[in-house]
PDB file of N, CA, C and O in Angstrom:
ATOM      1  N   UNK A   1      98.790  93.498  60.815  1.00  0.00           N
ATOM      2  CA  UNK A   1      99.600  92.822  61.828  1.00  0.00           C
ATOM      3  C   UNK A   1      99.110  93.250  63.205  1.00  0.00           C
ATOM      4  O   UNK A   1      98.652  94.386  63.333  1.00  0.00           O
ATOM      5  N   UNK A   2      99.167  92.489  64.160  1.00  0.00           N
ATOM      6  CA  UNK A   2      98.821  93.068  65.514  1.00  0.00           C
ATOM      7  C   UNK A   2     100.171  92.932  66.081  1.00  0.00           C
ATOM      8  O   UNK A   2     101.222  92.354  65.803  1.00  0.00           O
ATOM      9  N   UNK A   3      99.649  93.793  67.093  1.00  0.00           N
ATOM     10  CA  UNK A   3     100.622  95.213  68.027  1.00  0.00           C
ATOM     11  C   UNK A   3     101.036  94.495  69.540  1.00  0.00           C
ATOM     12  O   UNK A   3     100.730  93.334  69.266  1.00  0.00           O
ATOM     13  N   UNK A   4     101.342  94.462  70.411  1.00  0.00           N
ATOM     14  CA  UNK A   4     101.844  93.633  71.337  1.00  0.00           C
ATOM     15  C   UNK A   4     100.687  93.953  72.453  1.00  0.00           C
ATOM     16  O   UNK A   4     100.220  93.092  73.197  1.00  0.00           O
ATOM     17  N   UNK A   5     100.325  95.253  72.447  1.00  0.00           N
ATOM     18  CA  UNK A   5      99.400  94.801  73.835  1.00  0.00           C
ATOM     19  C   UNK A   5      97.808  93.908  73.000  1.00  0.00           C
ATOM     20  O   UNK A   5      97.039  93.133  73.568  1.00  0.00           O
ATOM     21  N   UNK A   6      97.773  94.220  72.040  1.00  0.00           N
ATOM     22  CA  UNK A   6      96.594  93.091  71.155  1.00  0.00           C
ATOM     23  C   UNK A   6      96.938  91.405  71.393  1.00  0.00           C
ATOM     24  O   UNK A   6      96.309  90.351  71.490  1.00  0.00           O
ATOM     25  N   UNK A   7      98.063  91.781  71.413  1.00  0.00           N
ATOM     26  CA  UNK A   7      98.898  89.816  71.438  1.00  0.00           C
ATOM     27  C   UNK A   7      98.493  89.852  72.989  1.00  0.00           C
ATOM     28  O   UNK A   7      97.605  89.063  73.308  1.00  0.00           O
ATOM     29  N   UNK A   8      99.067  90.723  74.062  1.00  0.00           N
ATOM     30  CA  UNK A   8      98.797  90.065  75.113  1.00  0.00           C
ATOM     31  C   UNK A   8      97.637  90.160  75.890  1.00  0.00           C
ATOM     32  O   UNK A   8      97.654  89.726  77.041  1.00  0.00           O
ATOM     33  N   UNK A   9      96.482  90.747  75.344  1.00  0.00           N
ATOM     34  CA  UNK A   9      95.520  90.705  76.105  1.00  0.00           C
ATOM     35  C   UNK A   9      94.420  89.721  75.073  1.00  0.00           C
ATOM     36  O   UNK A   9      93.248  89.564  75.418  1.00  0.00           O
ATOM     37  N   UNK A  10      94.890  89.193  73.979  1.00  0.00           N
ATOM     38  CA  UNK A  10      94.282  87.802  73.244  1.00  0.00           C
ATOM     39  C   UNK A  10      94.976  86.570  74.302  1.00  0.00           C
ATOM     40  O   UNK A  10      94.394  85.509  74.527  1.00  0.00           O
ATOM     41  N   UNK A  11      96.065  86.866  74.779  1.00  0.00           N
ATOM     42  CA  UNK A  11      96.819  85.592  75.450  1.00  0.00           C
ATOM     43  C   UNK A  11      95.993  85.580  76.314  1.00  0.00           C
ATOM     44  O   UNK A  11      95.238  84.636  76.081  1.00  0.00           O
ATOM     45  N   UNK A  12      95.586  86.303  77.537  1.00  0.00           N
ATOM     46  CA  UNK A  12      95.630  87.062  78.576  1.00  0.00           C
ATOM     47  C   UNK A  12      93.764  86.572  78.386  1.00  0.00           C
ATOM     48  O   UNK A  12      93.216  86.283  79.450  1.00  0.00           O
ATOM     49  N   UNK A  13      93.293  86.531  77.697  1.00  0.00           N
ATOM     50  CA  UNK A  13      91.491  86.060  77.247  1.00  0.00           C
ATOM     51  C   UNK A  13      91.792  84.781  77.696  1.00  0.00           C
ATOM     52  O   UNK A  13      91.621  84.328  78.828  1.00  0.00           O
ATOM     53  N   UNK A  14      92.349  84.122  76.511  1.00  0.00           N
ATOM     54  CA  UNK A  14      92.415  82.796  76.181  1.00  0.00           C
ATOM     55  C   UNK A  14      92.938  81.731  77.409  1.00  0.00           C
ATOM     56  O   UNK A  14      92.747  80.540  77.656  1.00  0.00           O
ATOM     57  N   UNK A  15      93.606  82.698  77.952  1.00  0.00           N
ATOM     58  CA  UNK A  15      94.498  81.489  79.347  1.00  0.00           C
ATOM     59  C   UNK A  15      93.509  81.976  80.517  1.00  0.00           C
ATOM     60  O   UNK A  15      93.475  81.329  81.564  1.00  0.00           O
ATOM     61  N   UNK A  16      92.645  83.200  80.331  1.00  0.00           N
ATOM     62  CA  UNK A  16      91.224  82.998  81.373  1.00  0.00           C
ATOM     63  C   UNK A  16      90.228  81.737  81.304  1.00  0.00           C
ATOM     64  O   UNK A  16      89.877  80.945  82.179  1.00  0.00           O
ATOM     65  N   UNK A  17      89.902  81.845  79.935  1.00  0.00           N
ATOM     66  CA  UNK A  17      89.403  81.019  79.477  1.00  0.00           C
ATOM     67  C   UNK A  17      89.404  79.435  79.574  1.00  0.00           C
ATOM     68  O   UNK A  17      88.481  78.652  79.348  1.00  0.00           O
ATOM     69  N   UNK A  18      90.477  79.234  79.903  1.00  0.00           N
ATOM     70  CA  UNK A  18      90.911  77.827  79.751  1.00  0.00           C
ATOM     71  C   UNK A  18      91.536  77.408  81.872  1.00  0.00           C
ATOM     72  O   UNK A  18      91.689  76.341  82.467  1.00  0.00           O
ATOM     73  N   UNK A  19      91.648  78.399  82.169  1.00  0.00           N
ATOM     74  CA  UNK A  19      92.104  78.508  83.900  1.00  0.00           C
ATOM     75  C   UNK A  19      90.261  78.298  84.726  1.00  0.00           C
ATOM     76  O   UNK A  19      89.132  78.329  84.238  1.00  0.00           O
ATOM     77  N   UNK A  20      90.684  78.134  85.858  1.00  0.00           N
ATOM     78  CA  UNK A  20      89.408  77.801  87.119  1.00  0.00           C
ATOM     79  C   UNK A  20      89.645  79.395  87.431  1.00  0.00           C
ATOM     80  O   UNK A  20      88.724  80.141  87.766  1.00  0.00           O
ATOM     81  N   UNK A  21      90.809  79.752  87.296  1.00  0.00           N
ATOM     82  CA  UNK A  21      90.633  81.071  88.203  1.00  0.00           C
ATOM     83  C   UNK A  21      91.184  82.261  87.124  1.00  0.00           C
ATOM     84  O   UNK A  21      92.319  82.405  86.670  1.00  0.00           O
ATOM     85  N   UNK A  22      90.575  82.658  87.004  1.00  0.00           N
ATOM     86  CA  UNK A  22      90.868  84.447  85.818  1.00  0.00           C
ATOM     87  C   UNK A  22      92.385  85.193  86.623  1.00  0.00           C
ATOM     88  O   UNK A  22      92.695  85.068  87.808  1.00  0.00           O
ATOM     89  N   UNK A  23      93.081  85.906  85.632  1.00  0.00           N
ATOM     90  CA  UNK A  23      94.278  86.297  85.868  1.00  0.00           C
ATOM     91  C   UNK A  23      94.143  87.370  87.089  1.00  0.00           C
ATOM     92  O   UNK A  23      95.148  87.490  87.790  1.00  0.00           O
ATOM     93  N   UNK A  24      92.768  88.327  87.482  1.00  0.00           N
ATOM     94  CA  UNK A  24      92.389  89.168  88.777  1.00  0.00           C
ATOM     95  C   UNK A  24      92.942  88.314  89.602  1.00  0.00           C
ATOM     96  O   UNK A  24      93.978  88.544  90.226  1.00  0.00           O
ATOM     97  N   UNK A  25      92.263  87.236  89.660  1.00  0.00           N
ATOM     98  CA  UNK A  25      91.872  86.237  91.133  1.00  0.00           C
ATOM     99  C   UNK A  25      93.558  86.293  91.124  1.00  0.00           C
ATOM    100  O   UNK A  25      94.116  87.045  91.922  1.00  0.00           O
ATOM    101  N   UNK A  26      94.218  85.604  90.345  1.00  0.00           N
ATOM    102  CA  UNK A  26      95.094  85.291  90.450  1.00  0.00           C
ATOM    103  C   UNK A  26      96.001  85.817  91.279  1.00  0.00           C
ATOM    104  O   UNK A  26      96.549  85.311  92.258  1.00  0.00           O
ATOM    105  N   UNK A  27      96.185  87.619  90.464  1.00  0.00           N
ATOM    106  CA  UNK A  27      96.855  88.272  91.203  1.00  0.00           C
ATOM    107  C   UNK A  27      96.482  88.403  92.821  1.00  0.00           C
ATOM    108  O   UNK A  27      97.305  88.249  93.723  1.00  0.00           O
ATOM    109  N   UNK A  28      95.465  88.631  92.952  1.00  0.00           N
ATOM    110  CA  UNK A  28      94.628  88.503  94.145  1.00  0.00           C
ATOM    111  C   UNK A  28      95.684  87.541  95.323  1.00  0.00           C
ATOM    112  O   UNK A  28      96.393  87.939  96.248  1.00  0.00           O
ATOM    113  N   UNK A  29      95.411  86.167  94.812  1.00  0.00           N
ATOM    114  CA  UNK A  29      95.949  84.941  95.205  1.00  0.00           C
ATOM    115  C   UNK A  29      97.351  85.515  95.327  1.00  0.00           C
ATOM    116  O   UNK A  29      97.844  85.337  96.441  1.00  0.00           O
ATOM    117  N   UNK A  30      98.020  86.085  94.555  1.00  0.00           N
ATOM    118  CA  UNK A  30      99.623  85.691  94.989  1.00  0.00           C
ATOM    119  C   UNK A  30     100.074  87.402  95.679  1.00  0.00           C
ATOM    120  O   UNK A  30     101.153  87.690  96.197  1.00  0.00           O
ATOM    121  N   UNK A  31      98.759  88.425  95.455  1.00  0.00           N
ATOM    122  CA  UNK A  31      98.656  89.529  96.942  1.00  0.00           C
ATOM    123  C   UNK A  31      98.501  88.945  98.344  1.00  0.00           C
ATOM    124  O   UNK A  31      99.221  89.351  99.257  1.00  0.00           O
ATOM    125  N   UNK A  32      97.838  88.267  98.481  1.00  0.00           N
ATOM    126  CA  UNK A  32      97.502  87.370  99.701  1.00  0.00           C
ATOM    127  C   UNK A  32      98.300  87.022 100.345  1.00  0.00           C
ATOM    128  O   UNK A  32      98.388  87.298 101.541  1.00  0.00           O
ATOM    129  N   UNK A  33      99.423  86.025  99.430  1.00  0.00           N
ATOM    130  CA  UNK A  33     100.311  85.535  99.399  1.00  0.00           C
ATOM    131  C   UNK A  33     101.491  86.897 100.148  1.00  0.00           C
ATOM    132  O   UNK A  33     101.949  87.180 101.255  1.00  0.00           O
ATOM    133  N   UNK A  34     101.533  87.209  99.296  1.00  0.00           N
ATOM    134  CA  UNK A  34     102.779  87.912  99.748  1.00  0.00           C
ATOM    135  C   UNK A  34     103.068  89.109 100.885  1.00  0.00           C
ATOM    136  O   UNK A  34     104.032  89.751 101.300  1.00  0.00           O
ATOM    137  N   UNK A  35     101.364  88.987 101.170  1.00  0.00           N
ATOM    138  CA  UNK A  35     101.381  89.950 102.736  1.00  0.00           C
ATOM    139  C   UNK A  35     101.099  88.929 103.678  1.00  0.00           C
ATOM    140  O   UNK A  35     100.851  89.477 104.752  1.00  0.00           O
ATOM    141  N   UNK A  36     101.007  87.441 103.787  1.00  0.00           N
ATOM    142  CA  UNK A  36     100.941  86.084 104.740  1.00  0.00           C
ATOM    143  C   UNK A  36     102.165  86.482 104.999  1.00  0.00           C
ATOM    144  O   UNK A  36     102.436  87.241 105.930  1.00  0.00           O
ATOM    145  N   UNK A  37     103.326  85.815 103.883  1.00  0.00           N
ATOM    146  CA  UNK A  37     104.829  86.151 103.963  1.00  0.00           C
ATOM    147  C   UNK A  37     105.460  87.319 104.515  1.00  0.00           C
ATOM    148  O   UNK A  37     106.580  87.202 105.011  1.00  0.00           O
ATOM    149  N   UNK A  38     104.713  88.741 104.483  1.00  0.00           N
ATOM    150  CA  UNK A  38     105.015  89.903 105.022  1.00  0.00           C
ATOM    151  C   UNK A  38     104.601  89.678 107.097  1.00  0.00           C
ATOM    152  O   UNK A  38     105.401  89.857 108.016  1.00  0.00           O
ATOM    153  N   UNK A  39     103.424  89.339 107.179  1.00  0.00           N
ATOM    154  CA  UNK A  39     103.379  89.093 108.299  1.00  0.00           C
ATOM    155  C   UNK A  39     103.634  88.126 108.978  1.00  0.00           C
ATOM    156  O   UNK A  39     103.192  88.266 110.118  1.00  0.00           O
ATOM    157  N   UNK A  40     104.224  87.052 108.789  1.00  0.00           N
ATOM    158  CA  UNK A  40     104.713  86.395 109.221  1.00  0.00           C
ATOM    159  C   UNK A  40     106.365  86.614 109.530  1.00  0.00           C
ATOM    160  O   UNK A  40     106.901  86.263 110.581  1.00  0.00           O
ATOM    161  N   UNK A  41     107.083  87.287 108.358  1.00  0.00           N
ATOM    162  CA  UNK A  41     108.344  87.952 108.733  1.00  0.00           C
ATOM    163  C   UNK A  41     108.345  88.965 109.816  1.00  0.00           C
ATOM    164  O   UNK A  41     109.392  89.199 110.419  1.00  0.00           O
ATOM    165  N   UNK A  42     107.127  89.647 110.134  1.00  0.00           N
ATOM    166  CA  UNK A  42     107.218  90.445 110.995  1.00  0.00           C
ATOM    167  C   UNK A  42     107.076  89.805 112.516  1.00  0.00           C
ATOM    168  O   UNK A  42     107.762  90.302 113.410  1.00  0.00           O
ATOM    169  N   UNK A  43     106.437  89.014 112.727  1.00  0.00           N
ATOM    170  CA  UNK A  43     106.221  88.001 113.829  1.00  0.00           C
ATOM    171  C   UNK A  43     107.270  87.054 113.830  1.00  0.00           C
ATOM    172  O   UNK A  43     106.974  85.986 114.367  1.00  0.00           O
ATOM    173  N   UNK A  44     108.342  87.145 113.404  1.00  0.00           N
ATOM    174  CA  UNK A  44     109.659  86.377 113.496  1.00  0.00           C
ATOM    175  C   UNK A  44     110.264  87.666 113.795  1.00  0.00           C
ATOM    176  O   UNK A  44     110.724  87.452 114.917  1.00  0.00           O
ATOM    177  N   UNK A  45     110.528  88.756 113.530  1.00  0.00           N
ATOM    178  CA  UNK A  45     111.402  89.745 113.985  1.00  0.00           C
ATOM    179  C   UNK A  45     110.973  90.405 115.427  1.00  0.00           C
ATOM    180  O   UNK A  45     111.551  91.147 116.222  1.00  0.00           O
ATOM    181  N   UNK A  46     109.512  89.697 115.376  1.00  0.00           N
ATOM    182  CA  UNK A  46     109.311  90.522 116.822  1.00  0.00           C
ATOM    183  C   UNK A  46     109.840  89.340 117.988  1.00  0.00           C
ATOM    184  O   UNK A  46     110.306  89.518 119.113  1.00  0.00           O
ATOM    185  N   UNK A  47     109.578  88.136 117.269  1.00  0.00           N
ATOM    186  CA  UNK A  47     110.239  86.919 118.408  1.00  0.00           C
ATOM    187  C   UNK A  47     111.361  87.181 118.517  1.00  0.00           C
ATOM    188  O   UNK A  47     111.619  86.979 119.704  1.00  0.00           O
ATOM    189  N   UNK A  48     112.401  87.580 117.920  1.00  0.00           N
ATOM    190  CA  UNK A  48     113.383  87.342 117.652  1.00  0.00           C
ATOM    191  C   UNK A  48     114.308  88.814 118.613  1.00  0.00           C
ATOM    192  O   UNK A  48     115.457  88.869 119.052  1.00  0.00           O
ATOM    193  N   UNK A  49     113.322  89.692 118.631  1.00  0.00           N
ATOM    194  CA  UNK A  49     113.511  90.684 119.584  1.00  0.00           C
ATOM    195  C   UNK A  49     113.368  90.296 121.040  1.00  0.00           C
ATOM    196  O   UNK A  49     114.119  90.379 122.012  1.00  0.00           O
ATOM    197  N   UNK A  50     112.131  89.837 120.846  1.00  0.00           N
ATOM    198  CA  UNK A  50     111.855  89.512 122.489  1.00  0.00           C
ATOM    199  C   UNK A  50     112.625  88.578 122.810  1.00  0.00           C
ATOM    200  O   UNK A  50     113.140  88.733 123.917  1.00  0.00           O
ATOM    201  N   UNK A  51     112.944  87.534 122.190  1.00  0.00           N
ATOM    202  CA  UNK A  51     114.163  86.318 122.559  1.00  0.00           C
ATOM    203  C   UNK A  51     115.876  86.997 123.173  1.00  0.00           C
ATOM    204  O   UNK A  51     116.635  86.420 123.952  1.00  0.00           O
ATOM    205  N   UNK A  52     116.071  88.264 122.556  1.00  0.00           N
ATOM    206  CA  UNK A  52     117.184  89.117 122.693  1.00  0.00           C
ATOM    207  C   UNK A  52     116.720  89.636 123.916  1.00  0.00           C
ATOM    208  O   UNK A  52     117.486  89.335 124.831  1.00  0.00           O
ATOM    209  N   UNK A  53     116.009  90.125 124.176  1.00  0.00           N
ATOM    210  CA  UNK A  53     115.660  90.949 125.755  1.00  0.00           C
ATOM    211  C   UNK A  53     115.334  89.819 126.444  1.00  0.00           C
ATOM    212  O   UNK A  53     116.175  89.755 127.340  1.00  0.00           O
ATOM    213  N   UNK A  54     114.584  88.882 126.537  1.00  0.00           N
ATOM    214  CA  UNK A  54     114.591  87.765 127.550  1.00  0.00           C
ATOM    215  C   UNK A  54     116.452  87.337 128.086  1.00  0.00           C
ATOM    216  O   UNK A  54     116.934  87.361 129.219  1.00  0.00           O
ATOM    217  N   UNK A  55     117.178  86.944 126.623  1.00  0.00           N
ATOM    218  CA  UNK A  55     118.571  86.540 127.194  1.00  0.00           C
ATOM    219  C   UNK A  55     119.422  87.774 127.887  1.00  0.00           C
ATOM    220  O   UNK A  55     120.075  87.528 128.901  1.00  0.00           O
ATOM    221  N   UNK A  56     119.410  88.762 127.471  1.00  0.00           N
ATOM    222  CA  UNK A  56     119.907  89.880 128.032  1.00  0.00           C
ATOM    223  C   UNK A  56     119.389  90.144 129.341  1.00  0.00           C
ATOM    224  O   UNK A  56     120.282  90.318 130.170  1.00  0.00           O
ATOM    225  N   UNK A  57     118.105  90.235 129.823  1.00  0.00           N
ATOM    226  CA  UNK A  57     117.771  90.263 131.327  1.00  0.00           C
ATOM    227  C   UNK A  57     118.106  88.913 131.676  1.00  0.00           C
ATOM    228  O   UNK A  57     118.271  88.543 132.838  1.00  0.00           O
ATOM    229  N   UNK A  58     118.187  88.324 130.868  1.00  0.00           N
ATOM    230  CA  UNK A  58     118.688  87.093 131.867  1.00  0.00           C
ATOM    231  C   UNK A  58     120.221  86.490 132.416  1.00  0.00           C
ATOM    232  O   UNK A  58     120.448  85.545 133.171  1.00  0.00           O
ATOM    233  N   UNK A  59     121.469  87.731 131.498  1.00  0.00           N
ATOM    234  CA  UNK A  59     122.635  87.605 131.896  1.00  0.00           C
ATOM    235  C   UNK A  59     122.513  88.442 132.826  1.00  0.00           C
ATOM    236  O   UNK A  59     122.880  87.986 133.909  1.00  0.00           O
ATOM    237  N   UNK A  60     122.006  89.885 132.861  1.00  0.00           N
ATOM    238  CA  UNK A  60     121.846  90.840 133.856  1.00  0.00           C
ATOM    239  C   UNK A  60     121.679  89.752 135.136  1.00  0.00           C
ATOM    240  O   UNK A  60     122.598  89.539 135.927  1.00  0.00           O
ATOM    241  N   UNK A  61     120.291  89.065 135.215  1.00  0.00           N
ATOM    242  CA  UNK A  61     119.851  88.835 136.598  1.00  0.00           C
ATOM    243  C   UNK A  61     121.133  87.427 137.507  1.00  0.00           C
ATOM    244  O   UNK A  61     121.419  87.072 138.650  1.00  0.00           O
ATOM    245  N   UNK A  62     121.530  87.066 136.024  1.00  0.00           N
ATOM    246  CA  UNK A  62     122.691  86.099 136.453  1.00  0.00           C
ATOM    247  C   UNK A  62     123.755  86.692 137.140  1.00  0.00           C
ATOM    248  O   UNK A  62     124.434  86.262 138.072  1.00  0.00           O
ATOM    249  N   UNK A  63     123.800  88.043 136.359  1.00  0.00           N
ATOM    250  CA  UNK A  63     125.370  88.951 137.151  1.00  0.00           C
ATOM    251  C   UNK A  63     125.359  89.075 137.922  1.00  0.00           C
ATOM    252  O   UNK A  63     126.311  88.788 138.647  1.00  0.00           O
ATOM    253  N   UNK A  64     124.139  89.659 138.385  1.00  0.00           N
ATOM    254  CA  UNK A  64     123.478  90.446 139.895  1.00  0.00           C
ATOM    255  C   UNK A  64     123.950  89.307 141.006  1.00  0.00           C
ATOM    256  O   UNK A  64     124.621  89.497 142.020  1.00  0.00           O
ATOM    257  N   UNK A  65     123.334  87.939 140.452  1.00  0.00           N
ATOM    258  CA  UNK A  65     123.105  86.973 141.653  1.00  0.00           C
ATOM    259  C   UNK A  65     124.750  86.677 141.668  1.00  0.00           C
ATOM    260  O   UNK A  65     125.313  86.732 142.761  1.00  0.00           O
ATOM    261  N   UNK A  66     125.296  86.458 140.830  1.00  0.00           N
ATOM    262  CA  UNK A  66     126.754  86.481 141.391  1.00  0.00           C
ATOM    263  C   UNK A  66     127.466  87.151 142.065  1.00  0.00           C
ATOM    264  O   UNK A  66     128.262  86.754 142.916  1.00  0.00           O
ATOM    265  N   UNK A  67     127.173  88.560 141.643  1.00  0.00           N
ATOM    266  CA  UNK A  67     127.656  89.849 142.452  1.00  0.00           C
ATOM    267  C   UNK A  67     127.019  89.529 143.611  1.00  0.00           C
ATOM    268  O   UNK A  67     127.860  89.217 144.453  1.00  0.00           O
ATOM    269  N   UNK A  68     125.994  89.473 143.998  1.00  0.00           N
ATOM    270  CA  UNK A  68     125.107  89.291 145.465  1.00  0.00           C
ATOM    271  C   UNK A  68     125.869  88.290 146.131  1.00  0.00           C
ATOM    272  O   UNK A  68     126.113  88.545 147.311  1.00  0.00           O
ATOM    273  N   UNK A  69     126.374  87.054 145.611  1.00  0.00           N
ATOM    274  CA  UNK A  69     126.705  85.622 146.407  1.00  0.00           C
ATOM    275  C   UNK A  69     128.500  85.977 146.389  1.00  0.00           C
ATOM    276  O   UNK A  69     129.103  85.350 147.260  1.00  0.00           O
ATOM    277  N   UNK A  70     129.248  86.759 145.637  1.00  0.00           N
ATOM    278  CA  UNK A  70     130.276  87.272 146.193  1.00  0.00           C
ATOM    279  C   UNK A  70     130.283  87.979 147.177  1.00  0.00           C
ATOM    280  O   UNK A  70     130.950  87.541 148.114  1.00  0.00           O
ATOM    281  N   UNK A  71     129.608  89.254 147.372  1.00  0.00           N
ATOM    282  CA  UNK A  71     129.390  89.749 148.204  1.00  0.00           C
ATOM    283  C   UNK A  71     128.664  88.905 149.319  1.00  0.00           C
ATOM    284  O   UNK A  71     129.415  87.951 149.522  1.00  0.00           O
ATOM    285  N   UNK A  72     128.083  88.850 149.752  1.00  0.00           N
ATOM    286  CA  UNK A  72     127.647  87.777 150.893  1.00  0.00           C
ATOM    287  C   UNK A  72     128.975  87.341 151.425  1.00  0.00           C
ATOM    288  O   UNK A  72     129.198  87.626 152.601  1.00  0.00           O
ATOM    289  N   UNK A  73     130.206  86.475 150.524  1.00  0.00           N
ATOM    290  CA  UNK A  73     130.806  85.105 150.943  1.00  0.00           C
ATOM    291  C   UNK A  73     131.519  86.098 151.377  1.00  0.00           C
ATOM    292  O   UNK A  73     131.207  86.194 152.564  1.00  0.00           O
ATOM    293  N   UNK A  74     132.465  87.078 151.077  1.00  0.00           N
ATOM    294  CA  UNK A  74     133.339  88.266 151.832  1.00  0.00           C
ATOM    295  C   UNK A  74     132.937  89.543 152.883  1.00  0.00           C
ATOM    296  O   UNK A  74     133.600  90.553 153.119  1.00  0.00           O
ATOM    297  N   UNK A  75     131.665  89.154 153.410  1.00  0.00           N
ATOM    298  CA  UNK A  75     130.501  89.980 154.463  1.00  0.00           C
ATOM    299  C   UNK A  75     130.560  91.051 153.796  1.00  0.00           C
ATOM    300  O   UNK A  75     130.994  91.865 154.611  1.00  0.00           O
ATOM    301  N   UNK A  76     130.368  91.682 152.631  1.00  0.00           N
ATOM    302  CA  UNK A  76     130.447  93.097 152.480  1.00  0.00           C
ATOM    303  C   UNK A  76     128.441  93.331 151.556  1.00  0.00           C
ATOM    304  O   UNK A  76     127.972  93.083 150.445  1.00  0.00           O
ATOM    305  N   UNK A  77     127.999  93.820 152.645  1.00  0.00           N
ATOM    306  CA  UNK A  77     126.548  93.837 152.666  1.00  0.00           C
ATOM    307  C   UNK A  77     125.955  95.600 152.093  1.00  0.00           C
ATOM    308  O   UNK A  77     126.095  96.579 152.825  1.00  0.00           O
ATOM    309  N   UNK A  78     125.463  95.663 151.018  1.00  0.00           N
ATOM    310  CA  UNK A  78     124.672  97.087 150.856  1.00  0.00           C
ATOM    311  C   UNK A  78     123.064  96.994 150.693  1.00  0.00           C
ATOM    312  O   UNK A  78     122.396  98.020 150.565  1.00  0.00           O
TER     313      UNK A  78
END
């Protein structure tokens, strides 16, 4: 009788055999894959940072100019 890693490395021949691309490549292919997906999540978290500090300096510089144009309209000048 054969033993299970005998079964799967007869499977594991046979579906090379019959594929364009051998089960290496393969893995290969879906390593590739899954560090595209890795860096690309990372380049969304970094946008996604900088999008947070752009709006945040940009309520800051909104406050300021309000604070500035209150001040102005009641003459109180620093």
């Amino acid at each position: 009788m054969i033993n299970e890693t005998e079964f799967r490395e007869i499977i594991r021949d046979e579906l090379d055999l019959r594929s364009r691309i051998d089960v290496d490549e393969h893995d290969e292919h879906h390593a590739f894959i899954q560090s595209f997906i890795d860096r690309e999540n990372r380049k969304q978290a970094i946008y996604q940072t900088v999008v947070t500090q752009v709006a945040g300096w940009g309520i800051v510089v909104i406050l300021a100019w309000i604070g500035k144009t209150v001040a102005n309209k009641f003459g109180v000048y620093y």
